[in-house]
N, C-alpha and C positions, 0 to 999 in steps of 0.2 A: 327510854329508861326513866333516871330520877335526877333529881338533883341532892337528895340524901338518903341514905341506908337503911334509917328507924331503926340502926342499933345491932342490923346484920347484913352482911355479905347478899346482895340482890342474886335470886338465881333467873336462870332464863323464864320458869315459869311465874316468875310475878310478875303483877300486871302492870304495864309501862306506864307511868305515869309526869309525862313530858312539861316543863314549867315554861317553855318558849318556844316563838316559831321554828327554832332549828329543831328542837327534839320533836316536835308535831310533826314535820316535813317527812323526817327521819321517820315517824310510826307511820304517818299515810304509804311513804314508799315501799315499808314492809307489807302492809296491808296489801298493796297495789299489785305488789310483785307474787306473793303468795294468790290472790287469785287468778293471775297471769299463769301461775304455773297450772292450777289444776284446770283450767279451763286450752291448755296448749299441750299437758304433757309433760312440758318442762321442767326437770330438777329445779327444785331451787334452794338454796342453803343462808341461812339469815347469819352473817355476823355480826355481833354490837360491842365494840371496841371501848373503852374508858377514853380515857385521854393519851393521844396520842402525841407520843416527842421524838427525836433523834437530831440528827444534821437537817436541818433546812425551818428548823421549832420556831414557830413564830409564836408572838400574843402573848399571855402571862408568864409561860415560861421563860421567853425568850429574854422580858422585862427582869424576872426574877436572876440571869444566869447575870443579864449586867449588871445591877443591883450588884450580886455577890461578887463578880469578878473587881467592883471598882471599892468592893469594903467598905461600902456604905452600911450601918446597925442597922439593921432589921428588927421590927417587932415581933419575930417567930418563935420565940423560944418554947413558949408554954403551949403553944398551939399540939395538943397530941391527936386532932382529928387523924385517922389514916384517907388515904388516897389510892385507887386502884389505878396505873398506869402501864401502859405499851408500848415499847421501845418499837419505830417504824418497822424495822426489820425484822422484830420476832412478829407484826401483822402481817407482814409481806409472805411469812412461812406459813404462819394460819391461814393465808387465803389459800395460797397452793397448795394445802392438804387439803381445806376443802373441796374444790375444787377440782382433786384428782382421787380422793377414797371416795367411793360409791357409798360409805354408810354415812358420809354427811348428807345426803339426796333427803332434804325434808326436815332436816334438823334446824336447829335454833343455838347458835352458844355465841357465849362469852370467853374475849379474850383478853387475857393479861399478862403483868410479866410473871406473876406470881408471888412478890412480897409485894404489900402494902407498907409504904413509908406513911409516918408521920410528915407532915409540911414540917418541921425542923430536920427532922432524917434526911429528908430530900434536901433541903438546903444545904445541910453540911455534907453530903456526900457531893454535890454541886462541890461546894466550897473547895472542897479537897481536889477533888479533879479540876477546878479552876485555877490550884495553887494560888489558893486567894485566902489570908487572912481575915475572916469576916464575925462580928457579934450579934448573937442575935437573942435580943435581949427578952424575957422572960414578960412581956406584958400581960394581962391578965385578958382572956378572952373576952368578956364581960366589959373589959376597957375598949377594944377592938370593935364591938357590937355597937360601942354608944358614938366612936370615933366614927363608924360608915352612916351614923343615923343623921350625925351633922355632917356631916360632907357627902350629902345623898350616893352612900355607896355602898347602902345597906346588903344588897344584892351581891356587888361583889366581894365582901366582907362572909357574907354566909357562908358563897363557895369556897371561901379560904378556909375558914373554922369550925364546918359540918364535915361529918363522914360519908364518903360515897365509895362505896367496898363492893366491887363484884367479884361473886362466884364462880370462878374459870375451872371447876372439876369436872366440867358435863363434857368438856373437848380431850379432856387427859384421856376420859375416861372413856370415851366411847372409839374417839380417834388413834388413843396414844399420844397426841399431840404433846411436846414439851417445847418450851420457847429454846429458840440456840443460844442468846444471850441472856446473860443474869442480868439483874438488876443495876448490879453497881456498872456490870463491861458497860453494858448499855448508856450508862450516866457518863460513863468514861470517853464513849465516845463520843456523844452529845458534845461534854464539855473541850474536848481537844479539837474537835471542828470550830466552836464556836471562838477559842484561843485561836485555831489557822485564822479566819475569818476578820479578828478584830486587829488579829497582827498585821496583815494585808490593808487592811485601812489605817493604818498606821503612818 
């Protein structure tokens, strides 16, 4: 895929444009597998997921959920980039339609949960299902941009405050595909495992 949107919703037929060895890895595999298939016979169905979270979220989320469960301020407030994300278990469904309609054989799509949160939306819906009091304070993106420049974290500064929006209609619409959880169950859930979790090390 991308690492940002240029302003719309990526659909499967743009062209992938990978900024690291994960996302290279990731298009040679597609490549790999798609010639595997027409040279064997074999179906094969491309899925390309956003960012994936639920119970077991590691990595920035994960940072992000204890951040807000311990009510630390955050500088999120003004951040209105959107984010396209997929709760594990509505991918765990996308693969199993795949993998069992016959008119995914040779398709390409994208899956999501279907709303695009702002990084402050995500946070506070986080927040709420962490029953965590948290502020998150309105800093100016432009502040944020010059803070990653000196603290060489230029990189992960972008992925916080660029948009990366994909277009999950090609699966609605060819499969009927709809995700079983909403957005928020999904957060809901995330955040009450990750409260089991910290209460048990307690």
């Amino acid at each position: 895929m991308a690492e940002a949107d240029n302003g719309r919703p990526l659909s499967e037929e743009d062209r992938p444009l990978p900024q690291d060895p994960y996302g290279v890895s990731k298009l040679e595999a597609e490549t790999e597998l798609v010639r595997f298939g027409k040279a064997t016979g074999l179906e094969i169905v491309i899925v390309r997921p956003p960012l994936v979270y639920g119970p077991g979220v590691r990595a920035n989320f994960l940072h992000l959920m204890k951040a807000l469960a311990s009510g630390v301020p955050l500088p999120l407030g003004a951040i209105a980039a959107r984010r396209s994300l997929i709760f594990n278990d509505n991918l765990a469904d996308a693969l199993m339609v795949c993998a069992t309609d016959p008119r995914a054989a040779g398709e390409c799509f994208h899956v999501t949960d279907g709303t695009d949160l702002t990084v402050s939306e995500l946070a506070k819906a986080l927040a709420k299902h962490l029953h965590s009091n948290v502020w998150l304070a309105p800093v100016p993106v432009s502040w944020l941009r010059v803070a990653g420049k000196l603290s060489g974290r230029t990189q992960q500064v972008d992925r916080l405050v660029e948009e990366l929006r994909v277009d999950s209609s090609r699966i609605r619409r060819v499969l009927g595909w709809q995700p079983p959880f909403s957005a928020d169950e999904a957060l809901a859930v995330t955040a009450n495992w990750y409260r089991s979790v910290r209460g048990s090390r307690a």
